[in-house]
Backbone and ligand atoms as CSV (ligand in chain L), in Angstrom:
chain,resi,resn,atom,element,x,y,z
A,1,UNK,N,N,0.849,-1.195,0.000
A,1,UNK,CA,C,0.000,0.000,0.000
A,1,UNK,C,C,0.885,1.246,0.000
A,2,UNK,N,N,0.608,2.436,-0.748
A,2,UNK,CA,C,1.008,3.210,-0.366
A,2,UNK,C,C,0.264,4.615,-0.403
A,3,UNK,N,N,1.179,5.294,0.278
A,3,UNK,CA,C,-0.249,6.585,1.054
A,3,UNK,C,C,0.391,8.004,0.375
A,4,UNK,N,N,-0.278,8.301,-0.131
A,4,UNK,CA,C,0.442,9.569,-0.765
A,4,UNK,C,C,-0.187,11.347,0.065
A,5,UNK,N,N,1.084,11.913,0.456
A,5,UNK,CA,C,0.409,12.906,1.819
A,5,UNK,C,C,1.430,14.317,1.536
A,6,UNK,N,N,0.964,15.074,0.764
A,6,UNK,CA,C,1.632,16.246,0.424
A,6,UNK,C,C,1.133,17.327,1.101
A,7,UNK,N,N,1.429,17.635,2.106
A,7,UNK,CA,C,0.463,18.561,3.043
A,7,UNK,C,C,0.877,20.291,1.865
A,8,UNK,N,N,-0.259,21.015,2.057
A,8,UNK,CA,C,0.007,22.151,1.143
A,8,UNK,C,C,-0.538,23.406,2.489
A,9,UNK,N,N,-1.010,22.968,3.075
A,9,UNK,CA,C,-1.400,24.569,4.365
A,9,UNK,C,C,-0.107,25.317,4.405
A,10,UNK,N,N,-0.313,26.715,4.874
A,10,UNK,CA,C,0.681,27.255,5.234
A,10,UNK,C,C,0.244,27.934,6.596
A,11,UNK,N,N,-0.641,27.826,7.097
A,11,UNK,CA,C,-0.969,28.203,8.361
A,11,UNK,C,C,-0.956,27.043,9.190
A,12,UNK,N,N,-0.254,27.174,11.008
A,12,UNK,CA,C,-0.338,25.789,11.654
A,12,UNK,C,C,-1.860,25.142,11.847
A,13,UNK,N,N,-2.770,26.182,12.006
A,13,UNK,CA,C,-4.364,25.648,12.070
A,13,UNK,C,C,-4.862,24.585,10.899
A,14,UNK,N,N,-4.175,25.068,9.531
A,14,UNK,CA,C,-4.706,24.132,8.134
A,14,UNK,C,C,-3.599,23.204,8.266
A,15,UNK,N,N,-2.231,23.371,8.665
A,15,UNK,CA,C,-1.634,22.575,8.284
A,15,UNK,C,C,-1.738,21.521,9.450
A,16,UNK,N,N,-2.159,21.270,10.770
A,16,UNK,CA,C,-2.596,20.629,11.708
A,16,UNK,C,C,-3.867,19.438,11.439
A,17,UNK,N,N,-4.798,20.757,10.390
A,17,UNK,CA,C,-5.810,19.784,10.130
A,17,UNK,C,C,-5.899,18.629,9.037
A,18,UNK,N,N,-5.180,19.121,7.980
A,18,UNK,CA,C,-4.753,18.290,6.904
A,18,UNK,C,C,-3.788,17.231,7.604
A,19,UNK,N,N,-3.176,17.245,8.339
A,19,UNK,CA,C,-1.943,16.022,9.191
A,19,UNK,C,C,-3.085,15.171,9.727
A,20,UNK,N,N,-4.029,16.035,10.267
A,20,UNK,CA,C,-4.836,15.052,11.386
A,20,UNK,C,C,-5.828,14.350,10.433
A,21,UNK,N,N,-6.030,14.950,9.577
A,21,UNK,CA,C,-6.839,14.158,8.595
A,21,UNK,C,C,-6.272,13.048,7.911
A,22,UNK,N,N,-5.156,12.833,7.436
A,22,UNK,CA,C,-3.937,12.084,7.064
A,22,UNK,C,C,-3.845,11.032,7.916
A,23,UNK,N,N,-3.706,11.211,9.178
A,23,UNK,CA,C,-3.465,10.328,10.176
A,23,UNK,C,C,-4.814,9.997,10.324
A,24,UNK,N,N,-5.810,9.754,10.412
A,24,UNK,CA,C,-7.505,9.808,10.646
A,24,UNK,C,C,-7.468,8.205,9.374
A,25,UNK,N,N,-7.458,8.777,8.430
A,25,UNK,CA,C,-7.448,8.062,7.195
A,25,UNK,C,C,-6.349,6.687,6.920
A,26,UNK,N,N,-5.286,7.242,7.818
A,26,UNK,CA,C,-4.056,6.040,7.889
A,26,UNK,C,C,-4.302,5.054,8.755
A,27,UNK,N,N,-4.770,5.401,9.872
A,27,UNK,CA,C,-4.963,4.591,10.910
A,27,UNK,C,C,-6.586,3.864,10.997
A,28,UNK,N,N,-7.329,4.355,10.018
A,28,UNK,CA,C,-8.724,3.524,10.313
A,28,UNK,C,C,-8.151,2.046,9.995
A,29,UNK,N,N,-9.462,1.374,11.022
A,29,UNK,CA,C,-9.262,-0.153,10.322
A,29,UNK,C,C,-7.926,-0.900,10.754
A,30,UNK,N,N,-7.027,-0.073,11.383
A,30,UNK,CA,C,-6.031,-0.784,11.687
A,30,UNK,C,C,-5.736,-1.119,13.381
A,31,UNK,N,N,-5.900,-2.279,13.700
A,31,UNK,CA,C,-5.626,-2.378,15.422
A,31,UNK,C,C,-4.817,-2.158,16.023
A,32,UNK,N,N,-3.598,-2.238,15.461
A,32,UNK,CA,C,-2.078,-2.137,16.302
A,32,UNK,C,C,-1.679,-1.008,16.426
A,33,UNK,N,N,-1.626,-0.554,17.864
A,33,UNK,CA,C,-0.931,0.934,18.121
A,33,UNK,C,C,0.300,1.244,17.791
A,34,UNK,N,N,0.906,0.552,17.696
A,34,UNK,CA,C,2.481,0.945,17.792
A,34,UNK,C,C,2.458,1.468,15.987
A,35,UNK,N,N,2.096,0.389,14.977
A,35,UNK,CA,C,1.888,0.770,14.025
A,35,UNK,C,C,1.660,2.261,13.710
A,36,UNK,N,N,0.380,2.809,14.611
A,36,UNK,CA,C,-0.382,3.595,14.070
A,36,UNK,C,C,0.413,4.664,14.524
A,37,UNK,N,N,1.300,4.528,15.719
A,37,UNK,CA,C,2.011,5.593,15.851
A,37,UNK,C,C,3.111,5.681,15.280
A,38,UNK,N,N,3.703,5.279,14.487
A,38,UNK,CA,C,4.663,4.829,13.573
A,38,UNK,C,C,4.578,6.049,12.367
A,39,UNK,N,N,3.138,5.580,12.003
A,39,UNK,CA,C,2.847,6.599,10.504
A,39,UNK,C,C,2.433,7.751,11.176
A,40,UNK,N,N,1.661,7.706,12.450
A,40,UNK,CA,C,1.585,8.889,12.615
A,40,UNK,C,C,2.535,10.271,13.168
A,41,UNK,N,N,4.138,9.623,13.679
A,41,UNK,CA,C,4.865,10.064,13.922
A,41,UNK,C,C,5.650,10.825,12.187
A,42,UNK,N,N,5.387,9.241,11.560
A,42,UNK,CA,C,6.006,9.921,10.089
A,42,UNK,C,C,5.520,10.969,9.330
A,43,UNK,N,N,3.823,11.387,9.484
A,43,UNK,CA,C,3.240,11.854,8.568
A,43,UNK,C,C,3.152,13.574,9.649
A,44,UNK,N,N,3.684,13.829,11.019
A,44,UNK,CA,C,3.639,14.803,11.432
A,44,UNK,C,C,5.249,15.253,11.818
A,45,UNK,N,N,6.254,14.465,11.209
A,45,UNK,CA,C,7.871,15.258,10.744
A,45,UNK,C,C,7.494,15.363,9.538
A,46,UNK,N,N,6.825,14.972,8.461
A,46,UNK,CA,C,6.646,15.518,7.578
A,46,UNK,C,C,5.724,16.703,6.910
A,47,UNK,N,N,5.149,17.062,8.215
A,47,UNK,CA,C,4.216,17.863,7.784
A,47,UNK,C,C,4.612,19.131,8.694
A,48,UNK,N,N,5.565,18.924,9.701
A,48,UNK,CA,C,5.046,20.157,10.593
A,48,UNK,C,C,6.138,21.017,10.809
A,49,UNK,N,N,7.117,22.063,10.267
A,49,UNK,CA,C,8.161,22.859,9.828
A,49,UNK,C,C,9.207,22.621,11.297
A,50,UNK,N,N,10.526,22.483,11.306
A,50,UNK,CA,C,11.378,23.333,12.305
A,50,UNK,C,C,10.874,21.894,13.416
A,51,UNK,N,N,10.996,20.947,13.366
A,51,UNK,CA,C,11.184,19.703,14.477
A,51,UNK,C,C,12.397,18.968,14.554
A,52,UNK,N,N,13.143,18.963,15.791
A,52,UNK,CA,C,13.994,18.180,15.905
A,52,UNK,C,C,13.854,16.953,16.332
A,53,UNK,N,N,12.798,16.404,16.559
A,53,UNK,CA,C,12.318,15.355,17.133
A,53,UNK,C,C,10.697,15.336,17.106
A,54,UNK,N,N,9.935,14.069,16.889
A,54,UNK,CA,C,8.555,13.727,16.783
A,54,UNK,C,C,8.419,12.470,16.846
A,55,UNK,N,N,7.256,12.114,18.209
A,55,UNK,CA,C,7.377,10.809,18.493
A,55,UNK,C,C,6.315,10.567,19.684
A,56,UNK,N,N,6.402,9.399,19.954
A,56,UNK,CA,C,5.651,8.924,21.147
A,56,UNK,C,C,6.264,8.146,22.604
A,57,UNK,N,N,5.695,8.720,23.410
A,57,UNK,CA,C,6.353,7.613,24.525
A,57,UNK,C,C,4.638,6.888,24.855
A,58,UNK,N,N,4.968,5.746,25.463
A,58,UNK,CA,C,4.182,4.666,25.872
A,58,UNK,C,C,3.920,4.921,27.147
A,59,UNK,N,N,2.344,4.709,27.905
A,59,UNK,CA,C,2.417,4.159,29.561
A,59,UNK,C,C,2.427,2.794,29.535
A,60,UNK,N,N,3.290,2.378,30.116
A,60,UNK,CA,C,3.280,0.923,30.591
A,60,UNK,C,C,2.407,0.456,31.819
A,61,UNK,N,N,2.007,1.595,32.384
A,61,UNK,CA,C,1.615,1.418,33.675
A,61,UNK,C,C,2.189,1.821,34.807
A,62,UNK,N,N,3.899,2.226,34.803
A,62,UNK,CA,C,4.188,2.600,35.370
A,62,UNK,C,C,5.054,4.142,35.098
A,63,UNK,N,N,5.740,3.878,34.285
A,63,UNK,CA,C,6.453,4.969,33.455
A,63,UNK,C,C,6.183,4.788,32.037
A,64,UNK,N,N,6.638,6.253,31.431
A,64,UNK,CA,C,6.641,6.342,30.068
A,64,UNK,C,C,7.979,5.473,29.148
A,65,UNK,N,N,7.361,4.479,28.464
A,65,UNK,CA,C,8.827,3.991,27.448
A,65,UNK,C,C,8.969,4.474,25.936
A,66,UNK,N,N,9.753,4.946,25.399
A,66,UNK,CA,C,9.914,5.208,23.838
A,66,UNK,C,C,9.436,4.500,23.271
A,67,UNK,N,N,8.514,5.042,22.217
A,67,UNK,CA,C,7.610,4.213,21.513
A,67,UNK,C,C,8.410,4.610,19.824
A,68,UNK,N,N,7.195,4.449,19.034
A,68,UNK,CA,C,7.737,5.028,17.400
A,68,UNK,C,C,8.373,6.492,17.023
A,69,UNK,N,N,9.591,7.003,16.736
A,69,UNK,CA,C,9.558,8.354,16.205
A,69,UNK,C,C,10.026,8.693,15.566
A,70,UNK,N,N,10.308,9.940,14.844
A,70,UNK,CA,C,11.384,10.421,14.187
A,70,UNK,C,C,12.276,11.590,14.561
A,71,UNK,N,N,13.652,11.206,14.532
A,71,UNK,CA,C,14.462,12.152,15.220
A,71,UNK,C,C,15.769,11.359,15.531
A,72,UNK,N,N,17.005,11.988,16.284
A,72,UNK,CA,C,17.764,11.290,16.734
A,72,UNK,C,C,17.068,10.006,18.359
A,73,UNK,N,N,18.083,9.152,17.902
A,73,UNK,CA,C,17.580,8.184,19.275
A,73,UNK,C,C,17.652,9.041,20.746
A,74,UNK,N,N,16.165,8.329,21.547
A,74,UNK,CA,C,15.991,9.225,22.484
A,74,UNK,C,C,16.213,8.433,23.794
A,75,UNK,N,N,16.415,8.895,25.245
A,75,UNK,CA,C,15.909,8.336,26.648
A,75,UNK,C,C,14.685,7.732,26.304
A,76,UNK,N,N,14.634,6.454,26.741
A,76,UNK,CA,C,14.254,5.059,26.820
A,76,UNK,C,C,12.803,5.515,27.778
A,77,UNK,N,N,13.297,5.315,28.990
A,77,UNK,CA,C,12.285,5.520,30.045
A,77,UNK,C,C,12.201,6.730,31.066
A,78,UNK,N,N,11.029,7.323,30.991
A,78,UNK,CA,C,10.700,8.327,31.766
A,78,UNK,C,C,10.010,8.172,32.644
A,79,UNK,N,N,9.951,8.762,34.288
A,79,UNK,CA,C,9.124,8.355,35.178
A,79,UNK,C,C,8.391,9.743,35.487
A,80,UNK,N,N,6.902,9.258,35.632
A,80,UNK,CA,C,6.278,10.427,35.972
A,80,UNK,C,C,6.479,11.868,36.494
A,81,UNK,N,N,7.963,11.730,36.794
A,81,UNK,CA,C,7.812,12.661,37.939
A,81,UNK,C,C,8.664,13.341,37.490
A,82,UNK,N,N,9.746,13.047,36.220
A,82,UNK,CA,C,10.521,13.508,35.535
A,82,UNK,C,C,9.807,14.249,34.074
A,83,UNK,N,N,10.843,15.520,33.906
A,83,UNK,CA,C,10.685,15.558,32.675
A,83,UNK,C,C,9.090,16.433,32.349
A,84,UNK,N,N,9.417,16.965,30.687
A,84,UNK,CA,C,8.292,17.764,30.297
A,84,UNK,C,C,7.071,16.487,30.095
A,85,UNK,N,N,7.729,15.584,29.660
A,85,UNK,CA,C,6.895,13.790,29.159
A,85,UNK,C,C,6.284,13.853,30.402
A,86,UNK,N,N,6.996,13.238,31.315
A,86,UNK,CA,C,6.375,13.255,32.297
A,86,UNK,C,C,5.281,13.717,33.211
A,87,UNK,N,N,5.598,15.223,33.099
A,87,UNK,CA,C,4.711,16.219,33.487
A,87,UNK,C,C,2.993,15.998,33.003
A,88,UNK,N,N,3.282,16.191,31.260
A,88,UNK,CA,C,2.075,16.032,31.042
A,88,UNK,C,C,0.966,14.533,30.916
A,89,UNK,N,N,2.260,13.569,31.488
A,89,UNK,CA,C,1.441,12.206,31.202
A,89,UNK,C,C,0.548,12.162,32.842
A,90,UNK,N,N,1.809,12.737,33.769
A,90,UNK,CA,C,0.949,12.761,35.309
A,90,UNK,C,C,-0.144,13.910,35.589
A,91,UNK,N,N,-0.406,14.941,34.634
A,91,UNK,CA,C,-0.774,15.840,35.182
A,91,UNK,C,C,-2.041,15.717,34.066
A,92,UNK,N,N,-1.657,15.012,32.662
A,92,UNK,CA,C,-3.025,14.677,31.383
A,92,UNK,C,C,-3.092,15.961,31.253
A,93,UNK,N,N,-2.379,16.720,31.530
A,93,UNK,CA,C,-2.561,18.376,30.487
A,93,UNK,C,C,-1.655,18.637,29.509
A,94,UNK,N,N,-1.891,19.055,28.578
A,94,UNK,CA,C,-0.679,19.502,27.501
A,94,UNK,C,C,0.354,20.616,28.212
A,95,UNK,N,N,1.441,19.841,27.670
A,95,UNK,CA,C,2.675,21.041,28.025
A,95,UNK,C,C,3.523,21.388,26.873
A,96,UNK,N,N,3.024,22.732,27.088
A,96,UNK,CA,C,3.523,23.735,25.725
A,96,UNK,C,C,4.411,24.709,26.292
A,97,UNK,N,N,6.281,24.224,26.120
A,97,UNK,CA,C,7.265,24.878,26.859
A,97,UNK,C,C,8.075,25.654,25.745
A,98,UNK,N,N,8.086,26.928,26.100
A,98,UNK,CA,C,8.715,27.945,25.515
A,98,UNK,C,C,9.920,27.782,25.215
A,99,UNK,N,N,10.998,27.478,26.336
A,99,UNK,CA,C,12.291,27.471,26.836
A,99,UNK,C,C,12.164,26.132,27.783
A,100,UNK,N,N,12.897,25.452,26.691
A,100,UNK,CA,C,13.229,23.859,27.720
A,100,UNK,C,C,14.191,23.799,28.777
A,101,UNK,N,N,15.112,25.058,28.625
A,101,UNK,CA,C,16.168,25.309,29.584
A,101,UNK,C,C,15.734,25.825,30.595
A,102,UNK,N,N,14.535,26.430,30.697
A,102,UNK,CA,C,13.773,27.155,31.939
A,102,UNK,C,C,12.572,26.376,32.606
A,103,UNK,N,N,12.549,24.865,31.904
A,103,UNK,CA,C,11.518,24.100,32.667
A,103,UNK,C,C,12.264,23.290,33.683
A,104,UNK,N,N,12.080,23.268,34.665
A,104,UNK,CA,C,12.693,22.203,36.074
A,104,UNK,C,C,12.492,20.969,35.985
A,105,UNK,N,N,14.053,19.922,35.724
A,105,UNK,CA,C,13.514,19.050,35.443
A,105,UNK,C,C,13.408,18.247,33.840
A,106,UNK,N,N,13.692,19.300,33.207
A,106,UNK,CA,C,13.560,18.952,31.275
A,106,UNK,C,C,14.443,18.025,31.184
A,107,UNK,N,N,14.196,16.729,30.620
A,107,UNK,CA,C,15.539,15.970,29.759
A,107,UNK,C,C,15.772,16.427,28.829
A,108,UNK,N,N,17.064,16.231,28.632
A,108,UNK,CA,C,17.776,17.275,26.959
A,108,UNK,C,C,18.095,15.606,26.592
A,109,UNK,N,N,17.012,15.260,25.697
A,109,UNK,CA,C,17.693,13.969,24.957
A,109,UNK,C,C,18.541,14.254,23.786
A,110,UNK,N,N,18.325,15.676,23.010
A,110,UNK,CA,C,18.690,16.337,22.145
A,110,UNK,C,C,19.385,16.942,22.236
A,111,UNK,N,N,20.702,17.545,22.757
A,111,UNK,CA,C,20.909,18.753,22.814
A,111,UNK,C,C,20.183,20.148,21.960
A,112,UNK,N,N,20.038,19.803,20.608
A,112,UNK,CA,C,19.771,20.778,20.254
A,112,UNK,C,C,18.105,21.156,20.381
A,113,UNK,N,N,17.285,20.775,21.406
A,113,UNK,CA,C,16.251,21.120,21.594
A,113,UNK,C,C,15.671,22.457,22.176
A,114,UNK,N,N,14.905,23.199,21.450
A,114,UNK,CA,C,14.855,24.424,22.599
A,114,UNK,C,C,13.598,24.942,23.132
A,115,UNK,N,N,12.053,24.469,22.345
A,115,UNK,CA,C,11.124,24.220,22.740
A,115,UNK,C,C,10.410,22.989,22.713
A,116,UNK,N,N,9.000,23.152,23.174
A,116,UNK,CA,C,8.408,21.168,23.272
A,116,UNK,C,C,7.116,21.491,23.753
A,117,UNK,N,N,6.077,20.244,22.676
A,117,UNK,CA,C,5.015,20.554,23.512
A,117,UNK,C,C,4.705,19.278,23.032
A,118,UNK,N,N,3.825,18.608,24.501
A,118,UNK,CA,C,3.724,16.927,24.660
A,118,UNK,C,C,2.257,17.184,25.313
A,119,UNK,N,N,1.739,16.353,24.380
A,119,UNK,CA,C,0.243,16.161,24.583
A,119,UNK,C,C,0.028,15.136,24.802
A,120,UNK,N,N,-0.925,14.710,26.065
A,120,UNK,CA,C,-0.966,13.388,26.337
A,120,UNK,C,C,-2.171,12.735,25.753
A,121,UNK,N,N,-2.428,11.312,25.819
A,121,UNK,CA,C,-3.241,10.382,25.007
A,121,UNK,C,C,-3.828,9.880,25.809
A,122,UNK,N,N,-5.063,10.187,26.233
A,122,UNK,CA,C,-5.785,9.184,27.119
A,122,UNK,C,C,-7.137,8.770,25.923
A,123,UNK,N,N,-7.488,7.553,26.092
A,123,UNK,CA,C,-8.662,7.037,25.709
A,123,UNK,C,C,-9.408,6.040,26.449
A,124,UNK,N,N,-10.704,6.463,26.451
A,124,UNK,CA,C,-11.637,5.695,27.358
A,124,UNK,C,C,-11.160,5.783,28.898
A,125,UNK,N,N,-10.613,7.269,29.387
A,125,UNK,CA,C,-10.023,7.405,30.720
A,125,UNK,C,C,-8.928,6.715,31.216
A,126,UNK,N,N,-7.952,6.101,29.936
A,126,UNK,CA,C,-7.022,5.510,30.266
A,126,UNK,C,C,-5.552,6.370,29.797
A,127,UNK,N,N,-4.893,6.335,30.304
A,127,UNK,CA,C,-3.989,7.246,30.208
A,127,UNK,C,C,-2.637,6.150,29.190
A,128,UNK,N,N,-2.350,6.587,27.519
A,128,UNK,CA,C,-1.549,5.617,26.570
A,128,UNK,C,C,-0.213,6.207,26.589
A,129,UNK,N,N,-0.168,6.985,26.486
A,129,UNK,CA,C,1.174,7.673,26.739
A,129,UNK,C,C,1.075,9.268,26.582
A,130,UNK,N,N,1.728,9.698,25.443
A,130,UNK,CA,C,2.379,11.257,25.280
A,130,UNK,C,C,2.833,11.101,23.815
A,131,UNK,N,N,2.103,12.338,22.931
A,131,UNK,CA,C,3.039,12.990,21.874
A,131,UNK,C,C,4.027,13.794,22.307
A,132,UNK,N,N,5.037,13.517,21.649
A,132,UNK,CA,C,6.366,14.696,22.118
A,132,UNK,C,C,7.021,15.468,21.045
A,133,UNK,N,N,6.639,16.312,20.840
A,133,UNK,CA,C,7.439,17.461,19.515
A,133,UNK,C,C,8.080,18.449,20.087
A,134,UNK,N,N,10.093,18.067,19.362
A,134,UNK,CA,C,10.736,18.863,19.923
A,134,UNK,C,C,11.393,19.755,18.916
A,135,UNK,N,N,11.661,21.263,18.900
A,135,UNK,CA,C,12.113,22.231,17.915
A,135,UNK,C,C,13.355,22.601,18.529
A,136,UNK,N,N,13.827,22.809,17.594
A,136,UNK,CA,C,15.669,23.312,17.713
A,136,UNK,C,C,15.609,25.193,18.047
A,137,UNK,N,N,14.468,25.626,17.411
A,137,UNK,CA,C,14.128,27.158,18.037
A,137,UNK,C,C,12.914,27.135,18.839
A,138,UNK,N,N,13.347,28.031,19.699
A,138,UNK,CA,C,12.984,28.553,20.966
A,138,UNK,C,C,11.655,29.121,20.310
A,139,UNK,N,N,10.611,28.851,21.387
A,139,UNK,CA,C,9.284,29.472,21.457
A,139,UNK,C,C,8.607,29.265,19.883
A,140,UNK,N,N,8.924,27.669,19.411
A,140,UNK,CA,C,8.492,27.419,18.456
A,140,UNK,C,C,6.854,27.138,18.355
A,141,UNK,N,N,6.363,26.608,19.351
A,141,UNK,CA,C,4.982,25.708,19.360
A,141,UNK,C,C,4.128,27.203,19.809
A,142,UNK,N,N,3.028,27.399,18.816
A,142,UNK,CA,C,2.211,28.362,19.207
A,142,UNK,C,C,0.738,27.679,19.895
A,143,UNK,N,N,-0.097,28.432,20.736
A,143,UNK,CA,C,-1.021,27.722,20.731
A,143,UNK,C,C,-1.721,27.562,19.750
A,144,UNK,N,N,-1.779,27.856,18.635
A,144,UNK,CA,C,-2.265,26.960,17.158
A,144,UNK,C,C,-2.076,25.705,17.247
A,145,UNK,N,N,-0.234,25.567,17.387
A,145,UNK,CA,C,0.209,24.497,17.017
A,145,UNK,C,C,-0.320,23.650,18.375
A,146,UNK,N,N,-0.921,24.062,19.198
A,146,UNK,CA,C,-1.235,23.075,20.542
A,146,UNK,C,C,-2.454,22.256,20.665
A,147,UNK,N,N,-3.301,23.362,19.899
A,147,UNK,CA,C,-4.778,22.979,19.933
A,147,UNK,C,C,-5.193,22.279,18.554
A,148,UNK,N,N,-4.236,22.246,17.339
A,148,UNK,CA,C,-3.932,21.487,16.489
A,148,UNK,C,C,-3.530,20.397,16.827
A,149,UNK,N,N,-2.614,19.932,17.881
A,149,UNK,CA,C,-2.041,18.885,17.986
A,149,UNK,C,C,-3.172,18.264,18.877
A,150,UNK,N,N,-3.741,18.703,20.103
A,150,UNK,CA,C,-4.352,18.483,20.496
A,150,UNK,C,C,-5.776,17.691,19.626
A,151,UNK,N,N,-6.167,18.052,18.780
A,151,UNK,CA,C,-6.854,17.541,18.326
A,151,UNK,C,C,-6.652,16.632,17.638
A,152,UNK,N,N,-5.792,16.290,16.489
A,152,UNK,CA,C,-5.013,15.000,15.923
A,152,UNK,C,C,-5.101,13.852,17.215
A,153,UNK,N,N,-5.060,14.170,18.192
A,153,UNK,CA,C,-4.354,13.184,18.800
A,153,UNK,C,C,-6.050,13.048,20.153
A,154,UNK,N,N,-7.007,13.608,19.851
A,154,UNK,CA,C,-8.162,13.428,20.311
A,154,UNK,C,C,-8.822,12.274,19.371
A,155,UNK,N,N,-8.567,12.910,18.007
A,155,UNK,CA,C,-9.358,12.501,16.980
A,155,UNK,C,C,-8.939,10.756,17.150
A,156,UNK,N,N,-7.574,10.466,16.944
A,156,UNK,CA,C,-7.090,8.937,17.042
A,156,UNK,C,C,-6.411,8.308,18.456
A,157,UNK,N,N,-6.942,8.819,19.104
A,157,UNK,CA,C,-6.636,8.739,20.664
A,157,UNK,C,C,-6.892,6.654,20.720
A,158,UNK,N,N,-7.598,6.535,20.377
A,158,UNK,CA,C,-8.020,4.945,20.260
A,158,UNK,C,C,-7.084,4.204,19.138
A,159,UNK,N,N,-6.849,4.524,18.272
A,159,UNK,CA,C,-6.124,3.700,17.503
A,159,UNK,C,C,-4.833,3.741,17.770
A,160,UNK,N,N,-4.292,5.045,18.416
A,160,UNK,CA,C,-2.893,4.484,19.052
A,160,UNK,C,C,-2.884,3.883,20.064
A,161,UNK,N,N,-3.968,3.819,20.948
A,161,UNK,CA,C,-4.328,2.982,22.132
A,161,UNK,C,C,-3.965,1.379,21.805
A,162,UNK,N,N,-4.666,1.089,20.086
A,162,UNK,CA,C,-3.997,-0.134,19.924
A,162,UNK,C,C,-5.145,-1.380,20.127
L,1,SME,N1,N,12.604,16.388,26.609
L,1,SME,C1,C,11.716,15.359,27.061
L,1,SME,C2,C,12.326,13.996,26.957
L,1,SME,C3,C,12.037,13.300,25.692
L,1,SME,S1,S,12.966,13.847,24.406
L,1,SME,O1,O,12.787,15.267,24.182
L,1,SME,C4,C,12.670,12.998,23.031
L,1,SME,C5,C,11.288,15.610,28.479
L,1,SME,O2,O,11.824,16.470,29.165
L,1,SME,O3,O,10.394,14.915,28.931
């Protein structure tokens, strides 16, 4: 099969929705999460300008583990209590950080990371893990880009569930 996905928006609101639609369409019909976060990691480095990293971490139940992404290889396991991942997997709120150097606590899996915003995945009140998008410039993620992401990841909240 193959999926042909030329995103053309130039605003983060259209270009959010065309990704999430992409991913909507990739992932129907298919059961396996890891999969689904796979393409859906691929089809939002390809769509979304200025990322040094895009990906998923997993709940296992206890901590977050690296799931599918694209970027350099990242820290493995995160524990709740650590970290921007962390933050928003214990707290289920999106965290949209300006300056990763000014959050308490940030892992630099990247060095060259300088903002991040990690939206977490709960479905059916279960908490799956965390999207994590990281930019090499500072005060990259607008709330466009939050409530865009946010929604992609409402919309298939179940199929990465798996
Ligand atoms: N910076 C993240 C860790 C994951 S990497 O960025 C891929 C954090 O502080 O949780």
């Amino acid at each position: 099969m193959s999926f042909a996905f030329a995103p053309t928006a130039t605003t983060a609101d259209a270009l959010w929705a065309e990704t999430a639609d992409a991913a909507a369409a990739l992932v129907a019909g298919e059961p396996d999460g890891i999969a689904n976060m796979a393409n859906v990691a691929a089809l939002i480095w390809q769509a979304i300008p200025d990322l040094n990293w895009a990906g998923f971490y997993r709940f296992d139940g206890s901590e977050l583990v690296l799931g599918p992404f694209q970027g350099k290889a990242a820290c493995i396991r995160i524990p709740l209590d650590k970290g921007v991942c962390g933050a928003a997997a214990r707290t289920r709120a999106t965290q949209r950080v300006e300056d990763v150097h000014a959050f308490p606590g940030h892992i630099a899996c990247d060095a060259d990371s300088r903002s991040e915003l990690v939206v977490p995945i709960v479905a059916e009140g279960r908490l799956i893990g965390v999207l994590d998008l990281d930019s090499p410039l500072p005060s990259r993620f607008s709330p466009d880009d939050q409530s865009g992401a946010e929604a992609l990841v409402a919309r298939i909240a179940g199929a990465l569930a798996g």
